[in-house]
C-alpha positions as CSV (number, residue, x, y, z in Angstrom):
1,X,-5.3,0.6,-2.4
2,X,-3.0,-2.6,-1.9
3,X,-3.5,-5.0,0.7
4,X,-0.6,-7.7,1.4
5,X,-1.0,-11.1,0.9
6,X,1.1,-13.7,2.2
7,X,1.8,-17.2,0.4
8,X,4.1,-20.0,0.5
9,X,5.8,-21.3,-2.5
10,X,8.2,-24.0,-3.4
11,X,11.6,-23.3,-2.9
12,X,12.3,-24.2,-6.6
13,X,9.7,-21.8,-8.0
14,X,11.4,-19.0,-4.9
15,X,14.9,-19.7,-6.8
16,X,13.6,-19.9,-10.1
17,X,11.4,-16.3,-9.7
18,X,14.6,-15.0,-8.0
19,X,17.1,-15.7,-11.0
20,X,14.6,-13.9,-13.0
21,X,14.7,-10.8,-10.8
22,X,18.5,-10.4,-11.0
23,X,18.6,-11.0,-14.5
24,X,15.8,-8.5,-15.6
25,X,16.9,-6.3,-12.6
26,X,13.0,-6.4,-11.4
27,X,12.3,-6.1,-8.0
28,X,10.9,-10.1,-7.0
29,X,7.5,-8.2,-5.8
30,X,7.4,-6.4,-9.2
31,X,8.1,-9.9,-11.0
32,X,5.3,-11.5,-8.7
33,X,2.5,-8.7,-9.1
34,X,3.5,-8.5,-13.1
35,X,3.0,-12.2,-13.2
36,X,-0.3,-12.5,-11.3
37,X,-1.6,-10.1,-13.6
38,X,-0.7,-11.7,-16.6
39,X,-2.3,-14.8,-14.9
40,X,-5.4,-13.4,-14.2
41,X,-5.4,-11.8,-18.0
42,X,-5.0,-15.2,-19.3
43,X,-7.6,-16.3,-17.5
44,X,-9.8,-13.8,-18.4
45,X,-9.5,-14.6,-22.1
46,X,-9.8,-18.0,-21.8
47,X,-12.8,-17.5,-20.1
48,X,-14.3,-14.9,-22.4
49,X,-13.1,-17.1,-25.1
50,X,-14.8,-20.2,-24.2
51,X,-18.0,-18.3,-24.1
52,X,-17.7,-16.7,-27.7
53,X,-16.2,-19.6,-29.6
54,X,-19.4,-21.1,-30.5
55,X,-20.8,-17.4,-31.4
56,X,-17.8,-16.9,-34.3
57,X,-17.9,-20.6,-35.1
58,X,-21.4,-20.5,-36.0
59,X,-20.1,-16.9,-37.5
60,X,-18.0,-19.0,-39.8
61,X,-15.1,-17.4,-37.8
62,X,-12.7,-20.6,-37.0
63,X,-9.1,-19.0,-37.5
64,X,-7.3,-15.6,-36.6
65,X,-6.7,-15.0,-39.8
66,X,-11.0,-15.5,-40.1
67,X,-11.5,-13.0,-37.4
68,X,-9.2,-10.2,-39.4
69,X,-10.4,-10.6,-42.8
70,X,-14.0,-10.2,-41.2
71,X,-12.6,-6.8,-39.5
């Protein structure tokens, strides 16, 4: 189920999501519904993130590269 939502945006952010339509031939909903997912992913991590940093810290976990050697 999809409900609409309606929002105002700066006319420079209008052009600048617009120019990246055309020039990935994305519909400009498409290219605003793929962005505010990838938003709201990114959020997500960081949130996730914040709450297990001091878990692999104390883990001795500090880098990537930490996290894949332990895997």
């Amino acid at each position: 189920m999809s409900e609409s939502l309606n929002i105002r945006i700066p006319n420079d952010l209008r052009s600048a999501l617009a120019a990246i339509s055309k020039a990935e031939h994305v519909p400009l909903r498409d290219l605003v519904r793929e962005s505010l997912r990838e938003f709201v992913a990114i959020r997500r991590f960081r949130r996730l993130r914040k709450k297990v940093l001091p878990l692999a810290e104390a883990q001795g976990l500090l880098t990537d590269e930490d996290v894949f050697k332990a895997l």
